[in-house]
N, CA, C and O atoms as a GROMACS GRO file, in nm:
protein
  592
    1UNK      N    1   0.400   1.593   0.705
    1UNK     CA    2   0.368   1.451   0.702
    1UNK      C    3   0.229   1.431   0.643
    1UNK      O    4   0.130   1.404   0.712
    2UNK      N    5   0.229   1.445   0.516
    2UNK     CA    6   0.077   1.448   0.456
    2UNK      C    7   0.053   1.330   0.402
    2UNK      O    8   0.143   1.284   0.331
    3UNK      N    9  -0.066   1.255   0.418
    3UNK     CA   10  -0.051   1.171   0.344
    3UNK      C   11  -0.249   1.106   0.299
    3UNK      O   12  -0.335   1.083   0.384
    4UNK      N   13  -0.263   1.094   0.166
    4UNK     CA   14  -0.404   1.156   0.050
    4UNK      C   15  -0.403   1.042   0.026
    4UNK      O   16  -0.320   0.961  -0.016
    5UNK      N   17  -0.596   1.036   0.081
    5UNK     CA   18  -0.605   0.894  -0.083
    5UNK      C   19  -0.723   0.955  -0.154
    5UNK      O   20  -0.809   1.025  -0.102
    6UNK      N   21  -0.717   0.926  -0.258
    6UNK     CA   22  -0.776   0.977  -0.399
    6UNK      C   23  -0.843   0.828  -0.448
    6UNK      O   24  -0.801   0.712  -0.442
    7UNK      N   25  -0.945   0.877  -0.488
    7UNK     CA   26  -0.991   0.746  -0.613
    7UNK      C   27  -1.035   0.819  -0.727
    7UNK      O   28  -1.094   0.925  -0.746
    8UNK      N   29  -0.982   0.720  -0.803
    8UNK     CA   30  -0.982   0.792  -0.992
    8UNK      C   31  -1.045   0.634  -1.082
    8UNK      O   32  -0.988   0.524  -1.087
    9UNK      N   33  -1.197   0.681  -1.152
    9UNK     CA   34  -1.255   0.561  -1.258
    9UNK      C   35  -1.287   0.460  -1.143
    9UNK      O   36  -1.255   0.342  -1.138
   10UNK      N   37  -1.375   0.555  -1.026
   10UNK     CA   38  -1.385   0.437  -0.922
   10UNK      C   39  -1.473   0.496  -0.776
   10UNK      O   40  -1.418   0.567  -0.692
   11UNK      N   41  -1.557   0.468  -0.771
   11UNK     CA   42  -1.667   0.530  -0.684
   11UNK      C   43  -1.579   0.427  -0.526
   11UNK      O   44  -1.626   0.315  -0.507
   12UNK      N   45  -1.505   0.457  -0.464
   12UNK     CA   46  -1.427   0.396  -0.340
   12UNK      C   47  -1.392   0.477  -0.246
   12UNK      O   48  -1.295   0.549  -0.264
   13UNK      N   49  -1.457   0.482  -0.138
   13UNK     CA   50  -1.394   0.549   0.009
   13UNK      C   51  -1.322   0.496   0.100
   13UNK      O   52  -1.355   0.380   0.123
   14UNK      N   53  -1.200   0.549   0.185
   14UNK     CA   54  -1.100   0.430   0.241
   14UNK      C   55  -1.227   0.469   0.370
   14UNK      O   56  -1.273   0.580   0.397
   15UNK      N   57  -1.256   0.353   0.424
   15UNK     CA   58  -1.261   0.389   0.587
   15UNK      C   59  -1.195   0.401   0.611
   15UNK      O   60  -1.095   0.385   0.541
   16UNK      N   61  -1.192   0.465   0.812
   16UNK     CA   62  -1.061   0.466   0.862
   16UNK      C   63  -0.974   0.553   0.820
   16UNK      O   64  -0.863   0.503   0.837
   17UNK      N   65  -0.964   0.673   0.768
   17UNK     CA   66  -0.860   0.725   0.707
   17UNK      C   67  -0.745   0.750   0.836
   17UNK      O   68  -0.639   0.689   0.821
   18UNK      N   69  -0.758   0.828   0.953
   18UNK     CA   70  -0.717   0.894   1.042
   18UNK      C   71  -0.604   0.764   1.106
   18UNK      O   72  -0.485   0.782   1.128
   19UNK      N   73  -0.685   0.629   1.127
   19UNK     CA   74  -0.600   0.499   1.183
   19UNK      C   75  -0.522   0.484   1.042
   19UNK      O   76  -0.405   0.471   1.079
   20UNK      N   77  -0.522   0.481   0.945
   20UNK     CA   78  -0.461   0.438   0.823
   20UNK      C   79  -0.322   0.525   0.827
   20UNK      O   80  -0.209   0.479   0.841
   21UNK      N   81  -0.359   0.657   0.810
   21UNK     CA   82  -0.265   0.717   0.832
   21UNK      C   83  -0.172   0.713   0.981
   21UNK      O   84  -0.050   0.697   0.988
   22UNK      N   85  -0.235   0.725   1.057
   22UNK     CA   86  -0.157   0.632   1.192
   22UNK      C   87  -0.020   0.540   1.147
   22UNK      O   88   0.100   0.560   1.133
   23UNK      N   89  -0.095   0.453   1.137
   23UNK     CA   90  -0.071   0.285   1.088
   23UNK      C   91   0.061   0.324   1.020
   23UNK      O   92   0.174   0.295   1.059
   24UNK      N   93   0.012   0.418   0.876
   24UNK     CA   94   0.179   0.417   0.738
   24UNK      C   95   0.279   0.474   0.834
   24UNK      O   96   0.400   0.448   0.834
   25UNK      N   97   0.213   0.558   0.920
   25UNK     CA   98   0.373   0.649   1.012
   25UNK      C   99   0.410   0.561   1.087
   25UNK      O  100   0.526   0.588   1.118
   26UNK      N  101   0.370   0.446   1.147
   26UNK     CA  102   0.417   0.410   1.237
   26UNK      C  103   0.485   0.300   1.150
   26UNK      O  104   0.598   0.276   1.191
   27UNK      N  105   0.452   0.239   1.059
   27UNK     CA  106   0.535   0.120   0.984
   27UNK      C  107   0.677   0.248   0.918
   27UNK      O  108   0.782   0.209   0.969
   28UNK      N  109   0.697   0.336   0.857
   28UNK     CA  110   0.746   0.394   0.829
   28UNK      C  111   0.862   0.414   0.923
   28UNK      O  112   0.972   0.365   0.897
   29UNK      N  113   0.841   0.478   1.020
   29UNK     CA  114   0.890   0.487   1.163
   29UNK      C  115   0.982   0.368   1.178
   29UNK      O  116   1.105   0.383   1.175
   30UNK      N  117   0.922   0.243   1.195
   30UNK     CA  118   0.947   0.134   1.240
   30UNK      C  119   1.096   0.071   1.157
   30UNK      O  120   1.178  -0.011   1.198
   31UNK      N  121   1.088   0.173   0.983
   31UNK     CA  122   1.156   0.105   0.901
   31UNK      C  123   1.306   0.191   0.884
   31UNK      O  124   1.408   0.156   0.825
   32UNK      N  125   1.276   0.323   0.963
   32UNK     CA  126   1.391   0.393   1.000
   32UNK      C  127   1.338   0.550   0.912
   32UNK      O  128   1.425   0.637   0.915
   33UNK      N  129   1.166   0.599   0.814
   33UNK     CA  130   1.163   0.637   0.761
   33UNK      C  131   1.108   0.699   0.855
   33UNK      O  132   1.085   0.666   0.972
   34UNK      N  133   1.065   0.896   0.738
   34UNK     CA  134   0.978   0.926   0.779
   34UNK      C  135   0.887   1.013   0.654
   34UNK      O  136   0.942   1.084   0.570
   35UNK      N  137   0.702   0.984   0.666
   35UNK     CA  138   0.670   1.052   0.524
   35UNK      C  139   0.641   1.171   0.518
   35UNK      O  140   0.594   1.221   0.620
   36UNK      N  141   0.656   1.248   0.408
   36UNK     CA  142   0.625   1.380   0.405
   36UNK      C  143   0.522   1.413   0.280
   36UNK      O  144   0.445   1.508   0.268
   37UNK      N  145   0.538   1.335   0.217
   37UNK     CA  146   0.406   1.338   0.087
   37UNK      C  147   0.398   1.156   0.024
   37UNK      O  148   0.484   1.083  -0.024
   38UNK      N  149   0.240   1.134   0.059
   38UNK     CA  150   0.210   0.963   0.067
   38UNK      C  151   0.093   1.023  -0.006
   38UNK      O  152   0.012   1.103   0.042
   39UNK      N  153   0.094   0.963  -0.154
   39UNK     CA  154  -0.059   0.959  -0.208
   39UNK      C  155  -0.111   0.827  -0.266
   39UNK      O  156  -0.062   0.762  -0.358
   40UNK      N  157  -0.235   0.798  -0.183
   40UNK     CA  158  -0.308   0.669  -0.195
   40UNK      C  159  -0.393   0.669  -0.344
   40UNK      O  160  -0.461   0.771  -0.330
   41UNK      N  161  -0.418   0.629  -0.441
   41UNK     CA  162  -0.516   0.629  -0.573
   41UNK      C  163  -0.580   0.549  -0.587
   41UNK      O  164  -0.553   0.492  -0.693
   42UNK      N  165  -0.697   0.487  -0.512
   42UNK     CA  166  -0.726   0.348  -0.587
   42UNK      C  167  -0.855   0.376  -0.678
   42UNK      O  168  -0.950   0.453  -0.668
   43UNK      N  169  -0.818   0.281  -0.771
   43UNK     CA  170  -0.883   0.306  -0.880
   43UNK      C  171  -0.922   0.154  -0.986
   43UNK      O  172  -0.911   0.045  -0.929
   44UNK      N  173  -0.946   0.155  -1.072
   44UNK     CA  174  -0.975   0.022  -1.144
   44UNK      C  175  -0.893  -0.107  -1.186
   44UNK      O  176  -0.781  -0.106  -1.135
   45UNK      N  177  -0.918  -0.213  -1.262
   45UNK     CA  178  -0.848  -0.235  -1.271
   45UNK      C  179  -0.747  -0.183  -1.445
   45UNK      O  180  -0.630  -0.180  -1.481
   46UNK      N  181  -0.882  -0.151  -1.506
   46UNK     CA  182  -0.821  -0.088  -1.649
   46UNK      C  183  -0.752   0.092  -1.649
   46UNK      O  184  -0.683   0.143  -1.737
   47UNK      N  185  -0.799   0.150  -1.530
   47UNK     CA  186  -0.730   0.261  -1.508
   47UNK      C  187  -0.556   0.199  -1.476
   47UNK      O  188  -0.473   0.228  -1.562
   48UNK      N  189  -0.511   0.120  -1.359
   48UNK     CA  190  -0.398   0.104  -1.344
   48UNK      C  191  -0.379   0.018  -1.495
   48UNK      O  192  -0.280   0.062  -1.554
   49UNK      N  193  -0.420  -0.046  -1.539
   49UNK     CA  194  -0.346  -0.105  -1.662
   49UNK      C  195  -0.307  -0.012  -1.772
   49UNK      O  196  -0.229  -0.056  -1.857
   50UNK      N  197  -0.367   0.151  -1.784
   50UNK     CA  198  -0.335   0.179  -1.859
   50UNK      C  199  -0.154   0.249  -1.812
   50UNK      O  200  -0.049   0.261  -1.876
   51UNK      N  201  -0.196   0.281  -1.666
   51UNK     CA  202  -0.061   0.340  -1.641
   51UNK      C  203   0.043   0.219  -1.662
   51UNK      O  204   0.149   0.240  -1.722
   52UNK      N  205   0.008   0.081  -1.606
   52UNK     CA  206   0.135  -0.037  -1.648
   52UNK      C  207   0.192   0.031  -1.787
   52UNK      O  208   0.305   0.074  -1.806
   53UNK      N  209   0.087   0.027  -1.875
   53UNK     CA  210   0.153   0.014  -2.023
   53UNK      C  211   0.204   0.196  -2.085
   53UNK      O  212   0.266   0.218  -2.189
   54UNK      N  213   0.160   0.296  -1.993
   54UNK     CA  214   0.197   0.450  -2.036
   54UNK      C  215   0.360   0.466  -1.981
   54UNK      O  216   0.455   0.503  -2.048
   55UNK      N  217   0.358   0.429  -1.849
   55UNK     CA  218   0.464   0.490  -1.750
   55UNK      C  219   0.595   0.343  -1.734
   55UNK      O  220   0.715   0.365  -1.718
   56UNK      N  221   0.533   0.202  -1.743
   56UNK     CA  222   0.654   0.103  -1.716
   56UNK      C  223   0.616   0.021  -1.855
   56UNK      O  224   0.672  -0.088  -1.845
   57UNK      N  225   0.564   0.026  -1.946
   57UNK     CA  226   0.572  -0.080  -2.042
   57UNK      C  227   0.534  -0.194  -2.050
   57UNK      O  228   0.575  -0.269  -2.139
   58UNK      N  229   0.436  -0.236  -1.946
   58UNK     CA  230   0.455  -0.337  -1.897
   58UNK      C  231   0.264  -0.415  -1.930
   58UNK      O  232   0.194  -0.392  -1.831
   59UNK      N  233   0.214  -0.466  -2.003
   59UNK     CA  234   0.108  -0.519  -2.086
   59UNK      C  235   0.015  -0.614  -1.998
   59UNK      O  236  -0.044  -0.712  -2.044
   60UNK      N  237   0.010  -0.570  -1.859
   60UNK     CA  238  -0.037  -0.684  -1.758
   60UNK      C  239  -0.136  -0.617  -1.652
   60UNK      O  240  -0.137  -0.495  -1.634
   61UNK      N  241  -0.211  -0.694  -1.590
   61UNK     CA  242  -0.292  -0.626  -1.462
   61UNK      C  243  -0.240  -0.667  -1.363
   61UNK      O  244  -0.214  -0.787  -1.351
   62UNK      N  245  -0.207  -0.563  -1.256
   62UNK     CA  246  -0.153  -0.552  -1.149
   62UNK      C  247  -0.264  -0.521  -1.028
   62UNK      O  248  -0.372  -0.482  -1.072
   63UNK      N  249  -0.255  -0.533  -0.884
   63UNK     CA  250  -0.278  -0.482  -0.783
   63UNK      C  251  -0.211  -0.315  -0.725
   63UNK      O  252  -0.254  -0.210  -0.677
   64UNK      N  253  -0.100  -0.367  -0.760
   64UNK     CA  254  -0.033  -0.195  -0.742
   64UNK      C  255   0.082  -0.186  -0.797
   64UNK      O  256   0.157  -0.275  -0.836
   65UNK      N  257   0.096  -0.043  -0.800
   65UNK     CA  258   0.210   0.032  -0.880
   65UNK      C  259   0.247   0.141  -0.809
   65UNK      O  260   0.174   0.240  -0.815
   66UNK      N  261   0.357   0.144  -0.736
   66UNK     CA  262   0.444   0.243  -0.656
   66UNK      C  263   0.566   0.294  -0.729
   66UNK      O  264   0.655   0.227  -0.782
   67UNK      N  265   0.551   0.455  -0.718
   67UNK     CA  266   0.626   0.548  -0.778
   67UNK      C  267   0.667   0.619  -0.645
   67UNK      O  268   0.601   0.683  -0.563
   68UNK      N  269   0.855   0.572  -0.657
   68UNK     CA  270   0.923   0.672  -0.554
   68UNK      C  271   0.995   0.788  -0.584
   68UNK      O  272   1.117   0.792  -0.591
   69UNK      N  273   0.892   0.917  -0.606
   69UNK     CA  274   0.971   1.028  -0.538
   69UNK      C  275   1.010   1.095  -0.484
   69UNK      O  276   1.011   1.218  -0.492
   70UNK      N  277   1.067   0.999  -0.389
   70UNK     CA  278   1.177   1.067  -0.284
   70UNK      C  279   1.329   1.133  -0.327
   70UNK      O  280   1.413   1.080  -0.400
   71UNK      N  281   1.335   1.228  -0.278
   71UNK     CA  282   1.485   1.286  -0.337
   71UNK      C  283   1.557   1.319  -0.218
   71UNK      O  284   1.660   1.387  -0.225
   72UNK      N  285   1.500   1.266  -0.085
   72UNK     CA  286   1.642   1.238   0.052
   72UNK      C  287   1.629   1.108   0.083
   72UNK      O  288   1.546   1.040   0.024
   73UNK      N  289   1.725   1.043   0.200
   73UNK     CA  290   1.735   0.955   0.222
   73UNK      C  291   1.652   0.945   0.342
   73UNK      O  292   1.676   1.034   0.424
   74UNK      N  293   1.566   0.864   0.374
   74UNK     CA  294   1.503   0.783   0.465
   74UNK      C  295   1.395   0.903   0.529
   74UNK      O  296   1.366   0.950   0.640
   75UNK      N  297   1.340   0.927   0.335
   75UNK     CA  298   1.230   1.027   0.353
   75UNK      C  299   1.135   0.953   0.260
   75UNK      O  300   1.172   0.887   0.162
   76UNK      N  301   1.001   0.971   0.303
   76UNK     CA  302   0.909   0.910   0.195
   76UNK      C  303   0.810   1.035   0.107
   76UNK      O  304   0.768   1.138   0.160
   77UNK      N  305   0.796   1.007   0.012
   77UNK     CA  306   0.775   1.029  -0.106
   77UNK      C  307   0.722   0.994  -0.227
   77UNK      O  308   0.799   0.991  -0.323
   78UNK      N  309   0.595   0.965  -0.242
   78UNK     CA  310   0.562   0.850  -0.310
   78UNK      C  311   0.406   0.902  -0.397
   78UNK      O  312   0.357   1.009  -0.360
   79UNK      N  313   0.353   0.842  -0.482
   79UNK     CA  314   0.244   0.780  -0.555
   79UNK      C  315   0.222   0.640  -0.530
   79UNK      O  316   0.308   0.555  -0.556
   80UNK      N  317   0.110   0.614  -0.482
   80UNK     CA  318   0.081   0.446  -0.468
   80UNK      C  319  -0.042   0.417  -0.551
   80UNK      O  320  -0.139   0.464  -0.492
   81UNK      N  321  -0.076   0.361  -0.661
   81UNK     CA  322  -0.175   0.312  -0.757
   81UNK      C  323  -0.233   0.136  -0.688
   81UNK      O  324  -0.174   0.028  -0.687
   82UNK      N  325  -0.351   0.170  -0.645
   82UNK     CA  326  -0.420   0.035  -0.615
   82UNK      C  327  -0.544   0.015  -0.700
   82UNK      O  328  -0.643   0.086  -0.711
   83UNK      N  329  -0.518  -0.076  -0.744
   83UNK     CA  330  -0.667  -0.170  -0.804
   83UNK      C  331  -0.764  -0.248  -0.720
   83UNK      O  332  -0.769  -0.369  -0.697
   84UNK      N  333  -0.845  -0.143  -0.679
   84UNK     CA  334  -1.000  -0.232  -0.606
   84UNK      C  335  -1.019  -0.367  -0.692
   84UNK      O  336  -0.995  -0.484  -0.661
   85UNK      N  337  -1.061  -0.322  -0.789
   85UNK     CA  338  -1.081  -0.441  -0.840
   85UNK      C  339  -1.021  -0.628  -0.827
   85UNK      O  340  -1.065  -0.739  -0.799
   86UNK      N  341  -0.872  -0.548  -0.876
   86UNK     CA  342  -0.744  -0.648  -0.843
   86UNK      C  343  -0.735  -0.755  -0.695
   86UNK      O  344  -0.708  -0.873  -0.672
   87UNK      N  345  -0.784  -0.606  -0.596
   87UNK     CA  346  -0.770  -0.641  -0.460
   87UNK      C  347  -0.895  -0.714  -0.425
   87UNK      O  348  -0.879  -0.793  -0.332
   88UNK      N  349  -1.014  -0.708  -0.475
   88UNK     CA  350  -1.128  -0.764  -0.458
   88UNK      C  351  -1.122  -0.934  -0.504
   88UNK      O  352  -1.147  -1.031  -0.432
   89UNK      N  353  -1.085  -0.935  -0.634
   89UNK     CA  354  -1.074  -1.044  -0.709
   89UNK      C  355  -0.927  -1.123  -0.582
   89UNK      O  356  -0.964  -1.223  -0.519
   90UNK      N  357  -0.779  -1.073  -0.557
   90UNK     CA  358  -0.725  -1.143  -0.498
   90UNK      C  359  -0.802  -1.193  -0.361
   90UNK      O  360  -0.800  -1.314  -0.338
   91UNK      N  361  -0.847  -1.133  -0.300
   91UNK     CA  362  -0.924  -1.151  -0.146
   91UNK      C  363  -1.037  -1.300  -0.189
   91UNK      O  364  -1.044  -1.395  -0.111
   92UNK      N  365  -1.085  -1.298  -0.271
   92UNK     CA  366  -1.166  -1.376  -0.305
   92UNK      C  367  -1.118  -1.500  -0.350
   92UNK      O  368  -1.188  -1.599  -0.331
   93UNK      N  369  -0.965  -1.514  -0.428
   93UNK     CA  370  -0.903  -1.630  -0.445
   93UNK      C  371  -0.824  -1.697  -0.348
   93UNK      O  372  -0.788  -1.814  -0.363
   94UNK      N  373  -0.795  -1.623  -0.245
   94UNK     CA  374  -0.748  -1.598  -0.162
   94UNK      C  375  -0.818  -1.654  -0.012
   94UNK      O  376  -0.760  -1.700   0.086
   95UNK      N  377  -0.945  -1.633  -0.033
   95UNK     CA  378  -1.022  -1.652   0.076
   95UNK      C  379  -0.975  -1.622   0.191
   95UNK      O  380  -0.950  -1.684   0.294
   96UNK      N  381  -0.961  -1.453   0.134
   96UNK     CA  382  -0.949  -1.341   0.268
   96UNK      C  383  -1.038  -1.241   0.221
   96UNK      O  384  -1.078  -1.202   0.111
   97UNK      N  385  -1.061  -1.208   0.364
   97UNK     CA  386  -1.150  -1.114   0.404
   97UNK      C  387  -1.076  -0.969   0.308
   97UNK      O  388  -0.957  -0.937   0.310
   98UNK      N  389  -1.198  -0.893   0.221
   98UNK     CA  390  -1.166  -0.757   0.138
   98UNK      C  391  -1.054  -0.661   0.222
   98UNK      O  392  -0.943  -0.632   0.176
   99UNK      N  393  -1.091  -0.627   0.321
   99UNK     CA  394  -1.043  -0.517   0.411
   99UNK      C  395  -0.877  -0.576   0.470
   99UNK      O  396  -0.776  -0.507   0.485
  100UNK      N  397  -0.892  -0.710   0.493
  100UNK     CA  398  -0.739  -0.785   0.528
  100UNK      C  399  -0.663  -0.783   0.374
  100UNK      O  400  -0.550  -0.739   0.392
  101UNK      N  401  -0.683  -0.814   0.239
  101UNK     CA  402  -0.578  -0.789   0.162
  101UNK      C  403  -0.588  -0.658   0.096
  101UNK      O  404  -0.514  -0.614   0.008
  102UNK      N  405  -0.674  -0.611   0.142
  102UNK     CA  406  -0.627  -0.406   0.147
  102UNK      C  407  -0.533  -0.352   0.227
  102UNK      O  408  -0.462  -0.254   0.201
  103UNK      N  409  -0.534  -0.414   0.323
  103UNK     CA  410  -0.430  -0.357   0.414
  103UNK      C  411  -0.317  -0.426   0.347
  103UNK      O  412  -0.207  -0.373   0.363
  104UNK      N  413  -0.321  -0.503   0.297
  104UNK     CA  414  -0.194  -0.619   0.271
  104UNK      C  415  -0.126  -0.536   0.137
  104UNK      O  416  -0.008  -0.509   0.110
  105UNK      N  417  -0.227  -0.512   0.079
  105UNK     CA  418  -0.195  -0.433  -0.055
  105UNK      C  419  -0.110  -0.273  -0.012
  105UNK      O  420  -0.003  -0.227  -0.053
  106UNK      N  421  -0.201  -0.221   0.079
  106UNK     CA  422  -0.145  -0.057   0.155
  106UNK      C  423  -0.019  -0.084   0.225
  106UNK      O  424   0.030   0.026   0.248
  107UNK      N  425   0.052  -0.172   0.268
  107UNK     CA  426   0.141  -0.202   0.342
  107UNK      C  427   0.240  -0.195   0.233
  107UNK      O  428   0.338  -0.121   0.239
  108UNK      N  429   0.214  -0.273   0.136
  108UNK     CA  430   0.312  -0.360   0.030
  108UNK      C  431   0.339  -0.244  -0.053
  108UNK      O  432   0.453  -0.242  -0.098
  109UNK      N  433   0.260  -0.143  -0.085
  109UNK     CA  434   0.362   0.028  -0.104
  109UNK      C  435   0.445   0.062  -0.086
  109UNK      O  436   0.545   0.093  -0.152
  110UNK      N  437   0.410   0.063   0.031
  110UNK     CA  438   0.475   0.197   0.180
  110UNK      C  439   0.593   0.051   0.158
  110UNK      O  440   0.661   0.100   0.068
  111UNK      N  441   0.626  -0.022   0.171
  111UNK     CA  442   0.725  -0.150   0.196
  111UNK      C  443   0.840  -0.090   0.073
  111UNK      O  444   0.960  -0.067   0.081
  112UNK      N  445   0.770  -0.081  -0.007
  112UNK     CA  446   0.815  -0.106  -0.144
  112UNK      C  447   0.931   0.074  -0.152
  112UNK      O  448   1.044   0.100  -0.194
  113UNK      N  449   0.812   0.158  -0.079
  113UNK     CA  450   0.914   0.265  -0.053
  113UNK      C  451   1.054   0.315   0.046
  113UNK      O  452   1.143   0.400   0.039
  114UNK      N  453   1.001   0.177   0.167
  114UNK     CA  454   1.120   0.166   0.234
  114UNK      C  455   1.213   0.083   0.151
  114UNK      O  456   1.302   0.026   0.215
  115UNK      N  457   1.212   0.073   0.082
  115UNK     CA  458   1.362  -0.005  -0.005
  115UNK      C  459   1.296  -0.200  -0.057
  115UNK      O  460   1.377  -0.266  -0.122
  116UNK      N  461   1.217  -0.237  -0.038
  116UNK     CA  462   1.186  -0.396  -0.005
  116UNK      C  463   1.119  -0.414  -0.130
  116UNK      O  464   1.013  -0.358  -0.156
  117UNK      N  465   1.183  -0.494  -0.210
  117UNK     CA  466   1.201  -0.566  -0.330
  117UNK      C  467   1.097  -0.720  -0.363
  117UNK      O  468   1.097  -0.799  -0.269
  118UNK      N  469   1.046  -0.745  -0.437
  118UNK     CA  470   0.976  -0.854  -0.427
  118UNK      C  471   0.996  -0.916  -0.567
  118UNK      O  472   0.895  -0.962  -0.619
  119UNK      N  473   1.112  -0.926  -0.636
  119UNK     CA  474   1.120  -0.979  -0.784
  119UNK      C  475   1.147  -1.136  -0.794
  119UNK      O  476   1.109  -1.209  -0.886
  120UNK      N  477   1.256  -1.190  -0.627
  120UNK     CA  478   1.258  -1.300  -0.673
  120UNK      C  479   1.200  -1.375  -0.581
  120UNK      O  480   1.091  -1.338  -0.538
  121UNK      N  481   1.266  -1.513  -0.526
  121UNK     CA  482   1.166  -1.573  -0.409
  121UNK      C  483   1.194  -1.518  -0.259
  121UNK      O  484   1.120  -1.498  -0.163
  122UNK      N  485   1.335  -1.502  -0.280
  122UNK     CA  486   1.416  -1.406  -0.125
  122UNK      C  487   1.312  -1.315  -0.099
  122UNK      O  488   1.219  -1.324  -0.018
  123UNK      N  489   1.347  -1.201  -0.200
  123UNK     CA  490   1.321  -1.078  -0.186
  123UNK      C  491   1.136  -1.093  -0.136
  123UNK      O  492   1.085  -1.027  -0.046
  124UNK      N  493   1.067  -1.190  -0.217
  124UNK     CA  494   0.905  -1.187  -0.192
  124UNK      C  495   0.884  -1.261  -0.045
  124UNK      O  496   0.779  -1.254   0.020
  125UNK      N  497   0.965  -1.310  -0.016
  125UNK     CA  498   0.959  -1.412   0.128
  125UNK      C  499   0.936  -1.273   0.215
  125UNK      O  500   0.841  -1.234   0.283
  126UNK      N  501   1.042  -1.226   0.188
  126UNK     CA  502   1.067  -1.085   0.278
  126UNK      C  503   1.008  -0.988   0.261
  126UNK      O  504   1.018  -0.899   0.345
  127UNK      N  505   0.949  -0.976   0.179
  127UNK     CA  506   0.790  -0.840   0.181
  127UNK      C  507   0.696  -0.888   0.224
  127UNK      O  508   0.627  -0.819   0.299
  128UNK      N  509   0.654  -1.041   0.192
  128UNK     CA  510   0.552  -1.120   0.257
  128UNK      C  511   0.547  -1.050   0.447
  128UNK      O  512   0.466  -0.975   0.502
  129UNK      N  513   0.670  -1.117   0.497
  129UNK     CA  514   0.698  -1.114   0.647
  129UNK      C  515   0.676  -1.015   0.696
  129UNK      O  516   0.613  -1.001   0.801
  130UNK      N  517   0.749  -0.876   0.591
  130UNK     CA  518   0.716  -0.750   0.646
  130UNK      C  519   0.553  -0.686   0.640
  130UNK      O  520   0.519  -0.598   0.720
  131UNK      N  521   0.484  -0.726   0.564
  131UNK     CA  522   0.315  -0.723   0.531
  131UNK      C  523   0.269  -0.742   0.645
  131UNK      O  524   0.205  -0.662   0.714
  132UNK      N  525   0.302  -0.848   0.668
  132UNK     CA  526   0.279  -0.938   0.808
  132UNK      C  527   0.282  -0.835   0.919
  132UNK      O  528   0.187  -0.776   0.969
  133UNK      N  529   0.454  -0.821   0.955
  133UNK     CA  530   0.452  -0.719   1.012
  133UNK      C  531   0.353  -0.639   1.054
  133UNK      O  532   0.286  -0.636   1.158
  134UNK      N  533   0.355  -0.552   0.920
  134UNK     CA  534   0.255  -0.428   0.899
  134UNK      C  535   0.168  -0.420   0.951
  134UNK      O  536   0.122  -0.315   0.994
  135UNK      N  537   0.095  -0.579   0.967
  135UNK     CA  538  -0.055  -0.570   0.972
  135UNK      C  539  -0.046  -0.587   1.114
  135UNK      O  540  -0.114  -0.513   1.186
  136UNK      N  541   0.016  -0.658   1.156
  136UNK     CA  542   0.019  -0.700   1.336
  136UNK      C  543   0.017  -0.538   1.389
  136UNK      O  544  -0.059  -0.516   1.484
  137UNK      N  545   0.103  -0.409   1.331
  137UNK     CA  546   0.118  -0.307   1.408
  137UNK      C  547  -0.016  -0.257   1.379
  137UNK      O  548  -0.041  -0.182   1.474
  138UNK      N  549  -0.162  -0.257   1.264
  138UNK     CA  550  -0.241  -0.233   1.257
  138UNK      C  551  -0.309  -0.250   1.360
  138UNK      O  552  -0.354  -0.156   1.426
  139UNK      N  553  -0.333  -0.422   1.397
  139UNK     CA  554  -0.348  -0.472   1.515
  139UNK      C  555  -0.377  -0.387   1.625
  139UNK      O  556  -0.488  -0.354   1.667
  140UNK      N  557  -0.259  -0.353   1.670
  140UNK     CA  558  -0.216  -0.313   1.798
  140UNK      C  559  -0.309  -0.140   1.820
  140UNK      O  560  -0.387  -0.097   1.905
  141UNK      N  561  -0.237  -0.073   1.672
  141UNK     CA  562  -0.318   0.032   1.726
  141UNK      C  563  -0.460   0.036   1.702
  141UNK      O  564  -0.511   0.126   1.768
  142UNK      N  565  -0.531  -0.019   1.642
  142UNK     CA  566  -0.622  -0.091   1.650
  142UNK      C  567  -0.697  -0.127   1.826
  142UNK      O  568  -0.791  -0.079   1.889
  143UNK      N  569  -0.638  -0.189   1.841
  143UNK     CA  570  -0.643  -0.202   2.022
  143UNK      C  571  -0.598  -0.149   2.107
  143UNK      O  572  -0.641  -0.188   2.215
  144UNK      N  573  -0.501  -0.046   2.114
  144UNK     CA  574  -0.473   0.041   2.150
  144UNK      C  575  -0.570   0.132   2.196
  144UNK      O  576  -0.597   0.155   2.314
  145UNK      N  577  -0.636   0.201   2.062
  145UNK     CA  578  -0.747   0.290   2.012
  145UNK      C  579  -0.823   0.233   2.121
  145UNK      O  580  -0.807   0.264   2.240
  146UNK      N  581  -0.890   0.166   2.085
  146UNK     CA  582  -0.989   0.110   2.161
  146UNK      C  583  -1.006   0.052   2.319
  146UNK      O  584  -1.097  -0.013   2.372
  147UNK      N  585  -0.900   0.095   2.363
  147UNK     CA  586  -0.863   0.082   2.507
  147UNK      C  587  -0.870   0.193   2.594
  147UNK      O  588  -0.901   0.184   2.713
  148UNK      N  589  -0.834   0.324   2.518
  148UNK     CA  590  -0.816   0.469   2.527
  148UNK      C  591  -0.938   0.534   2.504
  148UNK      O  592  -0.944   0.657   2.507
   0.00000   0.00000   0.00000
């Protein structure tokens, strides 16, 4: 159950690593999964743009880009590409706190690797909720921790 974050074209340390990792097993868990290789990257916003346009074709700036390779069922497996930048700039339009749409962003991966789709308004209603989710179980162990 390993699970790495890396930053690449980007001077960024996650706090928290130990609760973070907590946190993905237990949303994972929650979704019927379980991970065995989770790698976190965050990095710029012109580093992920170049992967949009190398690996999906795709000519745009993103917040993230999740690559599932998983090859069992209701095993995780993954590359997750985050843009500090992206995530900085949304938090700010947003008028949320940096660290609340990081988590929002880290959730919306790991989501994306349990099967949860966000292309149309259904499907985004329902990653929204599960984010949500996500973050409430942050919450908890969060307070949990801190009770113990």
């Amino acid at each position: 159950m390993a699970i790495h974050f890396f930053s690449e074209d980007i001077d960024f340390n996650l706090p928290k690593k130990n609760l973070t990792k907590r946190w993905l097993r237990e949303i994972a868990k929650n979704e019927g999964f379980q991970i065995t290789d989770l790698n976190y990257i965050f990095c710029t916003d012109e580093y992920l743009h170049k992967i949009n346009l190398d690996y999906l074709d795709h000519d745009t700036y993103t917040d993230i880009i999740t690559f599932d390779n998983s090859e069992s069922e209701n095993i995780i497996e993954g590359d997750i590409f985050i843009s500090i930048d992206r995530v900085k700039e949304n938090a700010n339009n947003q008028d949320q706190k940096f660290d609340t749409e990081l988590n929002r962003v880290i959730s919306h991966g790991l989501l994306h690797l349990c099967g949860y789709k966000d292309k149309n308004k259904e499907e985004a209603e329902m990653m929204r909720e599960k984010e949500n989710q996500s973050i409430s179980y942050l919450t908890e162990i969060t307070v949990d921790k801190e009770n113990n």
